[in-house]
Legacy VTK file of the C-alpha trace (Angstrom):
# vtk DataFile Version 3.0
C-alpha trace
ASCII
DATASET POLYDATA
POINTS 182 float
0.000 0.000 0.000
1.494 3.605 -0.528
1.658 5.840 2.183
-0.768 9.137 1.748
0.812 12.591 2.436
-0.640 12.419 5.883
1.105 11.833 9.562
-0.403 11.484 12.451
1.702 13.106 15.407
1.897 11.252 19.097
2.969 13.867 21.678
4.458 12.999 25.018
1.703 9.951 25.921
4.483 8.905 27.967
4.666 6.853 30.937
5.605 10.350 32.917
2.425 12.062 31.826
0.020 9.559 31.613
0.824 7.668 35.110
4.313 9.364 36.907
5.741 12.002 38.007
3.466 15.054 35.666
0.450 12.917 35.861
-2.319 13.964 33.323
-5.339 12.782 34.905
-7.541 13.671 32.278
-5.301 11.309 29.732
-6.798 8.235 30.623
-10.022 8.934 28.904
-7.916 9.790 25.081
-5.915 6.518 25.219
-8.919 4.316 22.993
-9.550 6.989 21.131
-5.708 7.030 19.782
-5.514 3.314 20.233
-8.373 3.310 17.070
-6.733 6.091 15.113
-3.422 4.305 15.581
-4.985 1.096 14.162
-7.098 2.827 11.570
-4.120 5.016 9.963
-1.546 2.096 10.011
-3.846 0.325 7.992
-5.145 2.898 5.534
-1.476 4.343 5.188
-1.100 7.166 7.185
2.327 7.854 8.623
2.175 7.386 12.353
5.252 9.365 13.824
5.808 9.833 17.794
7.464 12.729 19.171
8.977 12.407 22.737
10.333 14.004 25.645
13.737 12.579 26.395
15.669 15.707 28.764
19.071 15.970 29.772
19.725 17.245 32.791
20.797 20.758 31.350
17.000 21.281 29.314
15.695 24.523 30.105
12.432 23.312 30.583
13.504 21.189 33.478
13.349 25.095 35.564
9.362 24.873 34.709
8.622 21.488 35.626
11.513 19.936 37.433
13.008 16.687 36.259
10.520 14.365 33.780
11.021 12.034 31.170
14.551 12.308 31.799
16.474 10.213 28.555
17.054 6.718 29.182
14.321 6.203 32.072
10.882 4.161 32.093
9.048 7.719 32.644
10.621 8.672 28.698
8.674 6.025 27.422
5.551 5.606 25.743
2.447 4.273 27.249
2.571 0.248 26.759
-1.368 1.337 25.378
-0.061 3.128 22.447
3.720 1.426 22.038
5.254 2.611 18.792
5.119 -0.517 16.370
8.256 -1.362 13.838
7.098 0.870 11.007
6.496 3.759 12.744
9.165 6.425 13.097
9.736 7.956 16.401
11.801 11.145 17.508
13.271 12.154 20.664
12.508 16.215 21.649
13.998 18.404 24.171
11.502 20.808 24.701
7.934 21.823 23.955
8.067 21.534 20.416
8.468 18.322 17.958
10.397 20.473 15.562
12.906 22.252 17.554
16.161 20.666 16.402
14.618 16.681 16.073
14.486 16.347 11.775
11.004 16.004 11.600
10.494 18.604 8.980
13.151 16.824 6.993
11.427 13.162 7.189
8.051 14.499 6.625
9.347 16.326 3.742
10.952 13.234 2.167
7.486 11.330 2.927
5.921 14.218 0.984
3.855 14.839 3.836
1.472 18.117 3.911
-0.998 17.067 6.742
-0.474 16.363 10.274
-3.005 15.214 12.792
-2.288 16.725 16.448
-2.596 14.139 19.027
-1.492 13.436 22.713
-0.133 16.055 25.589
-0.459 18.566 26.052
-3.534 20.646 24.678
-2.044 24.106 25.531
1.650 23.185 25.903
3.634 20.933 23.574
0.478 20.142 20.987
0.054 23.911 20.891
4.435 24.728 19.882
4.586 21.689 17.735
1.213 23.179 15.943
3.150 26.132 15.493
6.286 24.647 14.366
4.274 23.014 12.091
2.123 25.963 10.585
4.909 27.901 10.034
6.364 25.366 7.865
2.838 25.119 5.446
1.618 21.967 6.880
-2.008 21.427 6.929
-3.256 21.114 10.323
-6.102 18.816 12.089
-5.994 18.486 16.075
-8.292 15.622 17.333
-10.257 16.901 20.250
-10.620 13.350 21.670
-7.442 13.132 20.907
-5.582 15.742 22.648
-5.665 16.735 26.260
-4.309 18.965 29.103
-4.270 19.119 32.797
-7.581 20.536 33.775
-10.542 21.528 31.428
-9.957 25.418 31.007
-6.374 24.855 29.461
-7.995 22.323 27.221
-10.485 24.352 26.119
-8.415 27.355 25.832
-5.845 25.552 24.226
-8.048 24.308 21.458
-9.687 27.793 20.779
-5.769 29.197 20.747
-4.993 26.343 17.824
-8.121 26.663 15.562
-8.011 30.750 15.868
-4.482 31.185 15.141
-3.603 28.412 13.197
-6.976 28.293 11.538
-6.347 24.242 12.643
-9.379 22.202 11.959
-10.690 20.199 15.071
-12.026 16.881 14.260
-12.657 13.963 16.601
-11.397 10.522 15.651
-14.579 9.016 14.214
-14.520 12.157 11.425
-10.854 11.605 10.733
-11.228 7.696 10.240
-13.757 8.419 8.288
-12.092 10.502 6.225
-9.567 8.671 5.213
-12.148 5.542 4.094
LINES 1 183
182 0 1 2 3 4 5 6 7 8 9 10 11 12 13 14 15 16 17 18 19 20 21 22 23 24 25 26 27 28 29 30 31 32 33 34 35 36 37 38 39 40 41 42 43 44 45 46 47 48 49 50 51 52 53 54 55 56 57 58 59 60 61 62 63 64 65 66 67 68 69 70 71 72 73 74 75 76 77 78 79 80 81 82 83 84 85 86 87 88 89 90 91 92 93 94 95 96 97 98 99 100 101 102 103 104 105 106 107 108 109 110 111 112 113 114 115 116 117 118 119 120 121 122 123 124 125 126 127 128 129 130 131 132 133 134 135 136 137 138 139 140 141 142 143 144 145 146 147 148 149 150 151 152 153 154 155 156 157 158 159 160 161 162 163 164 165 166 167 168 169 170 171 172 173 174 175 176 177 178 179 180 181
């Protein structure tokens, strides 16, 4: 089958976020929605690409949140829900965005890639720089609002109404998507 110019993007549903150190309570509750999409665009030939924290000890961002997903560690890895299978490509990031200085414009660019699909952690913090990362580069953007989440209900709410009004990203849940790409 060949691969459409579509990616889906994993953020951060790490073992940190989803049951350690930065617990996301509210991340439970996406986890079957990205299992199905998962499933769904491996099959139909979407690009399924995960972008990571993995921090050194020197990352800035450590001074916001103290140490997480430190490189190497059980808390840098993802979820054993939504484990990255063999043909899926997977990149390491430093800080809030999945383009700062991790070559993910250059592989999506040599998969001829023009549309990503937002999904994981979180809503208003690393899904919202790696939407901007990407809209500044002319990718197409769709964020799944079942999808996506943050730590309490005002940042997710606020963080979708940031994406969608400034980078005129479409929100979708997972059932529209899927269907889409039937």
């Amino acid at each position: 089958m060949s691969k459409r110019a579509e990616a889906v993007i994993v953020i951060d549903m790490l073992n940190d976020f989803v049951t350690g150190k930065l617990r996301c309570e509210r991340a439970d509750h996406i986890i079957p929605h990205l299992q199905k999409l998962l499933a769904g665009a491996r099959k139909l030939g979407v690009h399924v690409i995960y972008s990571s924290d993995a921090h050194l000890k020197e990352d800035y961002e450590l001074r916001v949140w103290g140490e997480h997903a430190m490189k190497g560690t059980k808390g840098a890895e993802v979820i054993p829900e939504l484990r990255p299978e063999p043909t899926d490509y997977v990149f390491e990031k430093r800080t809030y965005s999945a383009f700062f200085e991790t070559g993910l414009d250059q592989l999506l660019r040599s998969l001829g890639v023009t549309k990503l699909y937002i999904t994981g952690l979180h809503t208003n913090i690393c899904d919202r720089h790696t939407s901007a990362g990407a809209f500044f580069r002319g990718y197409e953007l769709v964020i799944l609002q079942d999808g996506v989440e943050a730590f309490d209900e005002k940042s997710q709410t606020e963080g979708l109404d940031y994406l969608k009004a400034n980078y005129k990203a479409e929100i979708k849940t997972v059932e529209e998507v899927i269907g889409s790409w039937q």
